[in-house]
N, C-alpha and C positions, 0 to 999 in steps of 0.2 A: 535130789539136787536140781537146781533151774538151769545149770550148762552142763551138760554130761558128755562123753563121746560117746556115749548109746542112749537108746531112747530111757524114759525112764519106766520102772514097772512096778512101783510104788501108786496109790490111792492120789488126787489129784493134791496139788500141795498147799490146799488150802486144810491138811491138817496138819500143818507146821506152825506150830504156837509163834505170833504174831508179835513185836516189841512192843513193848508201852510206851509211854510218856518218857520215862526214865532213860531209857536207849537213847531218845531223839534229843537229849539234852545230853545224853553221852557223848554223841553226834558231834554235836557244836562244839562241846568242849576239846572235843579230838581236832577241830576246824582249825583253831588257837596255831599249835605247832604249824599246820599244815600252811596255812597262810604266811606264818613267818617262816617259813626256809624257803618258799616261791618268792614272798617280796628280797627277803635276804639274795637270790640268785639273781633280782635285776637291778635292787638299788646301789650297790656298790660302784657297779659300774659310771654311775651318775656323780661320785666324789672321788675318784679318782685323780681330778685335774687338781682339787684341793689338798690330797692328800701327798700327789707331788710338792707342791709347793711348800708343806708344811712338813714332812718325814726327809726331801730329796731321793727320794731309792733311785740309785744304777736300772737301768732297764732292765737286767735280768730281776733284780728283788723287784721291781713295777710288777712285771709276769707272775712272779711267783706270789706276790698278792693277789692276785685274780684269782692263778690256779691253783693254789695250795688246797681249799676248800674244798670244790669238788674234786678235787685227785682223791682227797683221803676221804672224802663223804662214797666215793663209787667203790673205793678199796675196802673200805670197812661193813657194806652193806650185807653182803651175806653173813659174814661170821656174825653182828650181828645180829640178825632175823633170829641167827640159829642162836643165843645167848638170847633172846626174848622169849623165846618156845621154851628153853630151861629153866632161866629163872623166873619167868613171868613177866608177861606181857608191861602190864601199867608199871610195874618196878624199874623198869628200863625205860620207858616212859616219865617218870618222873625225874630217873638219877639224869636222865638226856636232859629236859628239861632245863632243872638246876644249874647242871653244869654249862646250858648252852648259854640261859642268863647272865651268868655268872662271868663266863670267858668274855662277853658281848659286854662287860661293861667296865671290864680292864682293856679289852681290844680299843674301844672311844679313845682309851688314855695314852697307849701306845706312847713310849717315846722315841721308837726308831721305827724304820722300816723293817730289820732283820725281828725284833719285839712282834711288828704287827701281823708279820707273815708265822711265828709261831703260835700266835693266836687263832689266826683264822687255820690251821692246822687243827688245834684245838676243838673249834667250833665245828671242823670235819667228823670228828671223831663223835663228837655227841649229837650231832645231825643225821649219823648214822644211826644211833639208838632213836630216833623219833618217829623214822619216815614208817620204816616195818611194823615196828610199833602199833600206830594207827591205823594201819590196811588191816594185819591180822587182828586188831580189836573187832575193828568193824564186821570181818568173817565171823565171827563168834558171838557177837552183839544179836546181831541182824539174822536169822536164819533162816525167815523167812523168804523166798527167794525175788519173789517182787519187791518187796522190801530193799534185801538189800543193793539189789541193783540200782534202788535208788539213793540208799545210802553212800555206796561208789562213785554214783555218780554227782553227787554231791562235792565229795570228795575230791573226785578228778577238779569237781568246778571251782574246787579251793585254790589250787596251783594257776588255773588262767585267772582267776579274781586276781589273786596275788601276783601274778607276771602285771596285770593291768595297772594295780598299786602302787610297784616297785615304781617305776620311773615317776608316777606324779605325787607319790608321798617322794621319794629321792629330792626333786626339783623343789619342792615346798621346804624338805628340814633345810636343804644347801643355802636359800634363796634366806632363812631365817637363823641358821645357827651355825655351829664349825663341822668337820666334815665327821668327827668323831660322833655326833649324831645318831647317824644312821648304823651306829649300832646299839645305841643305848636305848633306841624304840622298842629291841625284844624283852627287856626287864618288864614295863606295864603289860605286854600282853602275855609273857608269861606265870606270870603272878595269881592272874585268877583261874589257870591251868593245873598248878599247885595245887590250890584251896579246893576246887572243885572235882576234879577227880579221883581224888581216895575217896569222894562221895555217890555220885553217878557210873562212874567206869569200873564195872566188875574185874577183877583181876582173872585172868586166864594166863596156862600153860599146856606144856606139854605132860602129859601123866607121867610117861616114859623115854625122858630125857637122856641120851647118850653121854659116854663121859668128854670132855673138853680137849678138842684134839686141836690140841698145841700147831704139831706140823701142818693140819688144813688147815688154821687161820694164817698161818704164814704164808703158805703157797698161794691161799686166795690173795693178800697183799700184794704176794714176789707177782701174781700171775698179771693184775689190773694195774699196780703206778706202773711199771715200766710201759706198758701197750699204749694206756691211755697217754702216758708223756710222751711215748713216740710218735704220737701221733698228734698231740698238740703241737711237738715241735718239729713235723713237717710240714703243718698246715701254717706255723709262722716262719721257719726259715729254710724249708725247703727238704728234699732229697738229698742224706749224709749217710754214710756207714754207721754213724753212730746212733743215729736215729732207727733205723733197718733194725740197728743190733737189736737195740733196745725193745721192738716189736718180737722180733723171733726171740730172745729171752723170755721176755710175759707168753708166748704164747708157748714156748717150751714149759715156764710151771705150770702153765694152763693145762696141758696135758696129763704133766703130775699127778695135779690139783684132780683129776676129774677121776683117773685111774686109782688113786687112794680110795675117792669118795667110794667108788663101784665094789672095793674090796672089803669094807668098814660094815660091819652088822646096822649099826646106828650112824649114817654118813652127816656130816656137819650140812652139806647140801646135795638133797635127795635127787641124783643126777638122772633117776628113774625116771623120774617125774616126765624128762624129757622127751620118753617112748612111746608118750601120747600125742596125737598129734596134733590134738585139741590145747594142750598144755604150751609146747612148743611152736604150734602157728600164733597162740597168742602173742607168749611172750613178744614173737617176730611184730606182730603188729604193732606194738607196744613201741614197741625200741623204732621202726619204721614209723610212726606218726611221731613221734618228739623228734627224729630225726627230721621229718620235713616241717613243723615250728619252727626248731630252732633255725637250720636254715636258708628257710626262711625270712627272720627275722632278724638271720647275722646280716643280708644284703639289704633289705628293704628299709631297713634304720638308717642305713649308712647313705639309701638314696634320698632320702625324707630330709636328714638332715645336710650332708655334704651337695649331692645332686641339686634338692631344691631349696636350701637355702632354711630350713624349719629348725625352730629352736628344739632344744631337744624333750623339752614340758608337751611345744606343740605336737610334736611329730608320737609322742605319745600316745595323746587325743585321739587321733588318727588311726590308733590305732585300738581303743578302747569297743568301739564297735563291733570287731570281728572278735576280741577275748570274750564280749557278753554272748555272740554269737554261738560261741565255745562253748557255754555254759549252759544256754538254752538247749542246743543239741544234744548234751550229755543230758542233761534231763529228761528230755524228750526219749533218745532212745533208750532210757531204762524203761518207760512204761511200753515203747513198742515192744522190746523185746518180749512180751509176754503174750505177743501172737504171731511175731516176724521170728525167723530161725536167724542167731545170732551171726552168723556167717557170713549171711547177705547183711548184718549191718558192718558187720568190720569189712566185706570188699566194698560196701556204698562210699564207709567214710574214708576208706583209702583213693577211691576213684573221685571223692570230690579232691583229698589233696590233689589228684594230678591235675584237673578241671581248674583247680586256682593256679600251679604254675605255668598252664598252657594261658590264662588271661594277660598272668603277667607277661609272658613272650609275646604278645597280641598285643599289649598295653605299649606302643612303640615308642611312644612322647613320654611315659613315665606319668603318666597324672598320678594327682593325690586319688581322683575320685575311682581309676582304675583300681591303683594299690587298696584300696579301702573294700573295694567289689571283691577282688582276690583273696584278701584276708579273712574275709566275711565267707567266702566258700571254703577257704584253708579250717576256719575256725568248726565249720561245719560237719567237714569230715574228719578233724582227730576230735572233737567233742564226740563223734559218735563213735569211733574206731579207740579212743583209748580208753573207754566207759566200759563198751562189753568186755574188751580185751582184759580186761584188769577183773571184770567177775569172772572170765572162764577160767583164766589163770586159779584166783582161787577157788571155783569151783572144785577146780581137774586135784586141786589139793586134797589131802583130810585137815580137817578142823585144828588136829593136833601140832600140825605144819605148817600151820595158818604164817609164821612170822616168818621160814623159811621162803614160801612160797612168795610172800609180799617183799623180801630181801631182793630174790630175782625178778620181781615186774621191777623195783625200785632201781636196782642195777641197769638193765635193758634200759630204763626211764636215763637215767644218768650216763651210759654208753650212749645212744643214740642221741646226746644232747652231743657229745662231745665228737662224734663223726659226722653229725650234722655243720659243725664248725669247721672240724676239720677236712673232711671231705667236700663240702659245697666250697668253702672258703677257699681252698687250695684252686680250683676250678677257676673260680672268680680272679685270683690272685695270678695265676697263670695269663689267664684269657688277656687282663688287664695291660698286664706287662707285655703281652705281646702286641698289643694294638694303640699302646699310649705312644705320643712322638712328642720327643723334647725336642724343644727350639734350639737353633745355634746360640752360642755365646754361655750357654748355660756351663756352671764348671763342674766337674767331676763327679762333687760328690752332692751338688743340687742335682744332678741327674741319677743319681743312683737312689736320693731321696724318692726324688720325684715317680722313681719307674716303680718304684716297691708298693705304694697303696696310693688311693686318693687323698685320702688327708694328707699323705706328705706334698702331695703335685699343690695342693691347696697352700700349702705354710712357704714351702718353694714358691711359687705364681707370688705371695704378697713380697717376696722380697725382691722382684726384678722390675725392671721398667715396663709400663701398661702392655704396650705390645704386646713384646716376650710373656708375660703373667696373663695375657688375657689369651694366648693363644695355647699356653701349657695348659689355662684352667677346661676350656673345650676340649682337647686332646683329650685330657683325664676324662672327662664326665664324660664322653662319648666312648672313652675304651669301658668306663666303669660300668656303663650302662649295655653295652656289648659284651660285657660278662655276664652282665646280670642274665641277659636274653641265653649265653650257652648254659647258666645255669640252673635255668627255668624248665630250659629242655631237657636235659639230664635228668632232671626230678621229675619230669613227667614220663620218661622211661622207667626208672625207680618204681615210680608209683603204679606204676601199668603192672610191672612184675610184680609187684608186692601186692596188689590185687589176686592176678591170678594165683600168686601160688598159695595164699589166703584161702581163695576159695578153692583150692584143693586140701588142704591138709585141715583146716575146719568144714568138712563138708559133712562129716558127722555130729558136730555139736546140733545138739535140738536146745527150743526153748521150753521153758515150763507151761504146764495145759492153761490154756486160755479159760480156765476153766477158778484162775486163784482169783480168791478176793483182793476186791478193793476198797 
């Protein structure tokens, strides 16, 4: 193995038969899926104002198009990884595939918003069959361990390619078509996903697949929508009992969920896994660097475009630099990893995250040219911290659990997306409100607009007299930007701990002998 939690005592691992050609076009083909569910998680965002205009949804159905998708895509991930290990790997890959086309091109047509939101439910569900799908192929593809950690990291580079995509293909179909567009982009690219892999991508399973337990894929569900909803909707409307509840419920079947697995001969998800601490410090880095991307990138958009005025194609731009950033690093430390001990690269690339939100707190004027320095070290350290983290994970696996194991980096990936929102965003949203001041004269409920986020002090400010609007618009930007600053700090404590205790619990992973071919 190239990441073990003991050294290894095998011959050096250049006698591990080496991919061909064919692998490396299995590769690409596997790219396909990967790039559309990353561009899919940033272009929506970009037709939303369209899709108001055209559907009307009530702000809760608004919300419930955003988050329908990943609610069900983080709910459905384990069960399943572990239905990819049983039936086979590319078979769940293709049926996901089909179906994801397929819902992506009724979803364009939608004619309501209640229609659209079961759709993108839909496309949850077969998103879930993709993402495990591809990690565990590539465990099994790849086995050489240089190799695959560059296949990984490839991989990894597929999801910042595609965050980079999202908004300036989004800006491009808006600027040329209607909003139903951007979902009908996934039919062409999954087409030749179809065609070409019952040719290049070898089918894989598990040999000794468990029987299908019903009650664990429920309790995984009952365990993730309620947590995860609760926790979106304290980061949009605050601290309720109903919110609370709905946390301690998910985290009640959580417990369930985890005590079933421990008693099961064959567990849907091998909560073993976890008693390594090689396994378990990954997954944490994992779920801890998309945590600090995302957000990241929930505030730093919002300053780009609201703050300083950037269109939202532009403020894009701006940001394409630090995704390439991303991408180099993740390639880069696959090939170190084959003489650097994995460990020091996952606490390096968590220590550059905290190094970028200490610039941004240092960055006091808010430049573009700061923001772009920050992002470019942010990119540096999860291109290098989510590349190893994602081969030790599957390393610490067996081969046969390749889609189980890739279930949970893909969850951790999807969890720390959504407390990265949640938790940085609440911070932000807090700080805001307490330091924004509305002018006199303002009425009631232009002030309660106004105290809730920037954009609203913004839509509020154009409909009052100059004064009044130019002195709400300052308020705002000066509170928004004094959150930004408490939120920068925050994550740079995060990131310090997440470091250290990184490099405690991977302090035994080694890397493979410098000794394998290249």
């Amino acid at each position: 193995m190239a990441l073990t939690s003991t050294p290894p005592k095998t011959g050096p691992s250049s006698s591990i038969p080496r991919a061909g050609i064919r692998a490396w076009i299995a590769l690409a083909v596997l790219m396909l899926p990967v790039l559309l569910v990353s561009v899919d998680n940033t272009v929506l965002s970009f037709a939303i104002p369209s899709i108001s205009l055209a559907l009307t949804p009530s702000a809760s159905e608004l919300l419930w198009i955003i988050d329908v998708y990943p609610l069900i895509l983080a709910a459905l991930l384990v069960p399943m990884g572990s239905m990819t290990d049983r039936f086979g790997r590319r078979k769940l890959l293709l049926i996901g595939s089909t179906g994801f086309a397929v819902v992506s091109a009724f979803a364009a047509f939608a004619p309501s918003a209640g229609a659209l939101i079961g759709y993108r439910a839909l496309l949850g569900l077969f998103g879930a069959m993709l993402m495990p799908a591809t990690l565990s192929l590539i465990r099994n593809v790849f086995l050489h361990p240089a190799q695959r950690r560059t296949a990984i990291a490839i991989w990894a580079a597929g999801f910042s390619g595609g965050a980079a995509l999202g908004p300036i293909v989004g800006g491009f179909i808006l600027e040329h078509f209607w909003w139903g567009a951007v979902f009908l982009m996934s039919v062409p690219v999954l087409i030749p996903l179809l065609i070409l892999a019952p040719i290049f991508v070898p089918e894989s399973k598990d040999p000794n697949p468990g029987t299908i337990d019903v009650w664990s894929i429920l309790l995984s569900f009952g365990t993730m929508v309620p947590t995860i909803f609760g926790i979106k909707e304290i980061a949009q409307s605050g601290l309720s009992v109903i919110n609370v509840a709905l946390i301690v419920v998910g985290l009640g079947l959580g417990v369930v969920f985890v005590r079933r697995q421990m008693r099961r001969a064959n567990p849907m998800m091998d909560v073993s896994l976890f008693k390594n601490p090689v396994f378990s410090g990954s997954v944490s880095a994992n779920l801890l660097s998309i945590f600090a991307l995302v957000g990241f990138l929930y505030f730093i958009t919002q300053h780009l475009q609201l703050v300083l005025g950037l269109s939202p194609t532009h403020a894009a731009y701006m940001l394409v630099p630090g995704l390439a950033i991303t991408v180099i690093f993740g390639l880069l430390s696959a090939k170190l990893a084959n003489y650097v001990r994995p460990s020091w690269l996952v606490v390096t690339g968590l220590a550059l995250n905290a190094v970028a939100f200490l610039i941004v707190w240092l960055n006091t004027d808010g430049s573009v040219l700061g923001i772009m320095i920050a992002f470019a070290v942010l990119g540096a350290g999860v291109g290098t911290a989510e590349t190893i983290s994602n081969d030790l994970i599957l390393s610490a696996a067996p081969p046969a659990k390749a889609g189980a194991a890739s279930a949970i980096s893909e969850t951790a990936y999807e969890v720390g997306s959504v407390l990265g929102t949640a938790i940085l965003g609440s911070i932000l949203a807090a700080s805001y409100r307490m330091n924004v001041l509305i002018p006199d004269g303002v009425s009631v409920a232009d002030s309660n607009t106004a105290s809730q986020t920037l954009g609203g002090a913004i839509d509020v400010a154009g409909t009052l007299p100059a004064p009044q609007g130019q002195a709400l618009l300052e308020s705002a930007k000066h509170a928004f930007d004094s959150g930004s600053g408490t939120v920068a700090m925050v994550s740079v404590v995060l990131m310090v701990c997440a470091a250290v205790m990184c490099a405690w619990t991977l302090r035994s992973a080694v890397s493979a002998p410098e000794s394998v071919e290249h």
